[in-house]
N, C-alpha and C positions, 0 to 999 in steps of 0.2 A: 504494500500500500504506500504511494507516493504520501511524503509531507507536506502538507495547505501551505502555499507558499503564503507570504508575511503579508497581509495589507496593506497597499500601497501608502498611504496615507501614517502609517508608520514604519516604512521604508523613509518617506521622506522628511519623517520627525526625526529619525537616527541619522540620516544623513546632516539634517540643519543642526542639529545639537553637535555632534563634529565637528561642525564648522563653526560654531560659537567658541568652545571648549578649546578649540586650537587656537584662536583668537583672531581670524579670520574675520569676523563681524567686529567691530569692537565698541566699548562702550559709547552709548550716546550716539553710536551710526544706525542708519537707517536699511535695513534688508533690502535687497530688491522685492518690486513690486511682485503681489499676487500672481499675475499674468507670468512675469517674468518667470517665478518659480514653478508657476506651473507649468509652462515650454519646456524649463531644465529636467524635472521629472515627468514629463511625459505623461502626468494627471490633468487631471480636471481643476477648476479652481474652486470647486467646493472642497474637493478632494485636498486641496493643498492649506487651504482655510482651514481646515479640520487637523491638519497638523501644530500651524501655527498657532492655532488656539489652543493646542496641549502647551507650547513653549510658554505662550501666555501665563495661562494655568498653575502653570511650573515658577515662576518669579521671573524667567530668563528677556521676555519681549515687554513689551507695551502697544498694545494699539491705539490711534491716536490720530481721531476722524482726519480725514483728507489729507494727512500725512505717511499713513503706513504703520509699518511697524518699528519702532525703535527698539534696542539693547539696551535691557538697562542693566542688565547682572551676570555676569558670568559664575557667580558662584550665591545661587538664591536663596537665604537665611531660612532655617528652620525655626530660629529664634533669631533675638536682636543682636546675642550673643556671637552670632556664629554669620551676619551678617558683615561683607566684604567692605572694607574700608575703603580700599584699595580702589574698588568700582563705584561705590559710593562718591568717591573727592575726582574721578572720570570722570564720571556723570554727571558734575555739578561742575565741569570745564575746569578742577584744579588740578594741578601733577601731585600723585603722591609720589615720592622712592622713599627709598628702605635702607639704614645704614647699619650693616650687622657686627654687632658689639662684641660678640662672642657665642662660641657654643664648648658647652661645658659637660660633666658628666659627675654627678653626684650618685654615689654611694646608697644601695638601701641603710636607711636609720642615720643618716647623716645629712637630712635635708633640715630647712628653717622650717618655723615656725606658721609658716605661711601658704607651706602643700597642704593639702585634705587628706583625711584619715587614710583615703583608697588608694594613695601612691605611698605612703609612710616605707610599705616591704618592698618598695619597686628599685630596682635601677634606675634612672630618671638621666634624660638628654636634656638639658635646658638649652634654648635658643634664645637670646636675648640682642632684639632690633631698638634702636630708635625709625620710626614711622616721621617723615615730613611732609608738609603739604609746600607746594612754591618756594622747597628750601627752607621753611621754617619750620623747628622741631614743633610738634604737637600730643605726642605719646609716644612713652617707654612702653613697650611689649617684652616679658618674659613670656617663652611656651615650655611645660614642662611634658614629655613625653615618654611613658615608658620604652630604657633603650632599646629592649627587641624589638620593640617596633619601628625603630627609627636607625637600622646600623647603617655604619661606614657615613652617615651625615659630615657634610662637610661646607667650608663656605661657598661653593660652588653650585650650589641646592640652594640658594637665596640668592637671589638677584636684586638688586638695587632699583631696577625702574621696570616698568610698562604692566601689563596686567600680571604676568606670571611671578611678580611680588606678593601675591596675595598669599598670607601665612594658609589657609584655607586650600587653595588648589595646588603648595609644596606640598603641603600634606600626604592629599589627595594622590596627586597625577605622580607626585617623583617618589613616592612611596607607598602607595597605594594604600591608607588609612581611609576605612570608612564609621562615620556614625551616623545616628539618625535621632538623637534626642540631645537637648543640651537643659541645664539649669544656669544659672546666674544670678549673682548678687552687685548692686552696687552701692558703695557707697563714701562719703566724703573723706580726707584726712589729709594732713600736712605732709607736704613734698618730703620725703627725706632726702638727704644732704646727697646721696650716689644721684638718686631721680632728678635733682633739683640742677646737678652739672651738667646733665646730660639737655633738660628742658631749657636752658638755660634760662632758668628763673633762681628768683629767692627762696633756699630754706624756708622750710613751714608753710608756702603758702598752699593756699586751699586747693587739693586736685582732685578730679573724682578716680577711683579704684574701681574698675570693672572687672568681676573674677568669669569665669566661664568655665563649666566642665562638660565635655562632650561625653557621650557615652554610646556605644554599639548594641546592638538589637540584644545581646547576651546581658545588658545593663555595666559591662567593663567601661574602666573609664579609658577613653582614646588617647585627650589631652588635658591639661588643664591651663586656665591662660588666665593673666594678671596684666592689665593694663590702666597705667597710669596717663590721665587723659587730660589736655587743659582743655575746657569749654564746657559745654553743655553737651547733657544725651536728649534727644527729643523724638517723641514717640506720634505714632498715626495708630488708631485706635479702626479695626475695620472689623466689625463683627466683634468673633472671639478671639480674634487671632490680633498681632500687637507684629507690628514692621518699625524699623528703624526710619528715619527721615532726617 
């Protein structure tokens, strides 16, 4: 018995997701039009509607009457936490890059005060970026990651500019970590004197601390991440669901 070959219409949602994920589209660009993609795959243009309406769906597009369809995310937040910075300060026409401060390897039972109970027995990779927007520092990023999950990392697995900075798709794509749940806390506290060098600001002043723990469908934790952020977090409230803005 032959295999039901794949529905067109997600033939051509794997093929456009491809082509976002390589970054081929990129943020704040515009697709080609319906028509267009419909001649490229050889469908109809309901048929290709019904694709792009999954991407939609997915966080990846925007539709956006008599404009088409826009990019707005290459890597689409399950939470706030886990929403891309990176495509985020694209999208909003700023440049982020990424200056990587170091990457370290802490010891089980030898970590601070400041890991969660779930990595305490772990080996642990810390990555630890400063994040700028137009060259202006804006958050220190530590990511702690159990090592097995993350060997032979090196600085070369972190790039400095264009979308493939996004701590979220290293992860992913150059190591192939997946989760699908996150928690997160944030809340206010005075720079300490390392964070404070690095932001260049004054000792003590007020920053906010955003922690994040990702977790895989087994409830393991993936990563856990600490980010020290000057400005404000602000939130878009749609239904039940809570988006970064």
């Amino acid at each position: 018995m032959e295999a039901r070959a794949e529905p067109k219409y997600k033939v051509a949602y794997g093929a456009l997701l491809s082509r976002l994920v390589s970054g081929r589209y990129p943020i704040g660009g515009r697709l080609p039009t319906e028509d267009e993609l419909a001649r490229t795959f050889d469908i109809s243009r309901v048929t290709i509607r019904r694709s792009l309406d999954m991407l939609v769906n997915e966080g990846f597009l925007e539709r956006r009457q008599g404009s088409g369809y826009t990019v707005i995310s290459l890597s689409p937040p399950s939470s706030m936490c886990l929403s891309s910075f990176t495509d985020a300060m694209l999208r909003a026409g700023r440049e982020p890059s990424s200056r990587l401060i170091r990457i370290s390897t802490l010891e089980a039972g030898a970590h601070g005060e400041e890991l969660i109970d779930e990595l305490r027995d772990e080996r642990l990779t810390c990555i630890e970026r400063l994040r700028l927007v137009d060259n202006e520092p804006q958050m220190l990023v530590r990511t702690w990651v159990p090592a097995r999950l993350l060997a032979n990392a090196s600085a070369d697995d972190f790039p400095g500019t264009g979308h493939e900075q996004s701590i979220l798709r290293i992860l992913r794509q150059r190591f192939g970590l997946e989760w699908n749940a996150a928690c997160e806390d944030i809340s206010p506290a005075g720079a300490p004197a390392d964070v404070a060098q690095y932001l260049q600001i004054e000792p003590g002043r007020p920053l906010l601390v955003q922690a994040c723990t990702a977790f895989d469908e087994d409830g393991s934790v993936v990563f856990y991440e600490q980010v020290y952020r000057i400005g404000k977090v602000s939130f878009n409230l749609t239904g039940a669901s809570r988006e970064v803005r």
